[in-house]
N, C-alpha and C positions, 0 to 999 in steps of 0.2 A: 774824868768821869766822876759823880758826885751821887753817891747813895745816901739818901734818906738816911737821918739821925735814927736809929732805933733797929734799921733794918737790919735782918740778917744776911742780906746776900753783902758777899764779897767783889773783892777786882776780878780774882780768880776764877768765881764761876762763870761768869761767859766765855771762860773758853768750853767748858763744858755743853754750852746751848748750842744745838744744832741751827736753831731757828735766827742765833744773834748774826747782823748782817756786820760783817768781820772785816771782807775782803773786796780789795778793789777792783774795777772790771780787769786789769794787768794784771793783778794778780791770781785771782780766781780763772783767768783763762789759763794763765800759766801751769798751775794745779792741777787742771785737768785737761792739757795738751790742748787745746782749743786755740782761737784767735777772739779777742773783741768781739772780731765780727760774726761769728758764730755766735757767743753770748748773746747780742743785739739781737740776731734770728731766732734764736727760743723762746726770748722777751718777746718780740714783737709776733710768736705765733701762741702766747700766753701759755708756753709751757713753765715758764718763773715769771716772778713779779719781782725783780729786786728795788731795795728798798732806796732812795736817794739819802746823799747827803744834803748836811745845811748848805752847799755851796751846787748840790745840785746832779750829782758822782755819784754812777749806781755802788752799791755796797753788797755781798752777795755772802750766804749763811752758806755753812757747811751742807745743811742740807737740800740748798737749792745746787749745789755745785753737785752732790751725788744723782740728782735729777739729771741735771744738763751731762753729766759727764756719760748717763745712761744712753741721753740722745746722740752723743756725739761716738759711742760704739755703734749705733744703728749707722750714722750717717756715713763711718768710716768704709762700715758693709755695702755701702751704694743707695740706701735709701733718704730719701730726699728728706731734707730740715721740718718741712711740715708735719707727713706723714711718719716721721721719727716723732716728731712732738707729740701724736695724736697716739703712736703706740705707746709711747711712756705712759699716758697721762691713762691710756684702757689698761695697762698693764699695775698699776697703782690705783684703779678702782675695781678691779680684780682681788688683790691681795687683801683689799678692806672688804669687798665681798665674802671671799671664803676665811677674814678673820672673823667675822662680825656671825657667821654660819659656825663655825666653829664654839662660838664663844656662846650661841643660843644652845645648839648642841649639848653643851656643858651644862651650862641653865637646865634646860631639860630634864638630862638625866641625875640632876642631885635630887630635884623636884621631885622623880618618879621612884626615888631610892628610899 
């Protein structure tokens, strides 16, 4: 990998990015108990979007693998691939909900202070 003359980022920080697509579909299913073919099923119900490689190999970030890993407790419980995709994805605009209320909240009361 080849960082920009000048830059500050290192080799080392992308381990730290949640977002850097790291992990191969083998591996990333391995991580989080899964099969391929599960990963395939959350992709193709657009609960992750993993990123390809140049040869065409999905590549999958820590934090899409703590998504799908969410869905594959649901689907462990008996709920179907879809309908686990659709609660993740309400349950994660829930938490931006009540972040985003919290966070005017705050706004609010320094305003009023």
């Amino acid at each position: 990998m080849h960082f920009p003359q000048g830059s500050s980022e290192t080799p080392t920080d992308r381990f730290e990015d949640d977002d850097y697509p790291a992990y191969t579909m083998g591996r990333a299913a391995e991580m989080i108990g899964a099969t391929p073919a599960f990963l395939r099923a959350v992709g193709e119900a657009g609960l992750i979007t993993p990123l390809r490689s140049e040869g065409g190999h999905r590549r999958y970030s820590r934090g899409q693998l703590r998504v799908a890993a969410r869905a594959r407790e649901l689907v462990d419980q008996g709920t179907p691939v879809e309908a686990a995709c659709r609660i993740v994805t309400l349950e994660d605009r829930l938490d931006e909900a009540l972040r985003l209320n919290a966070e005017l909240l705050r706004s609010t009361a320094t305003q009023d202070a």
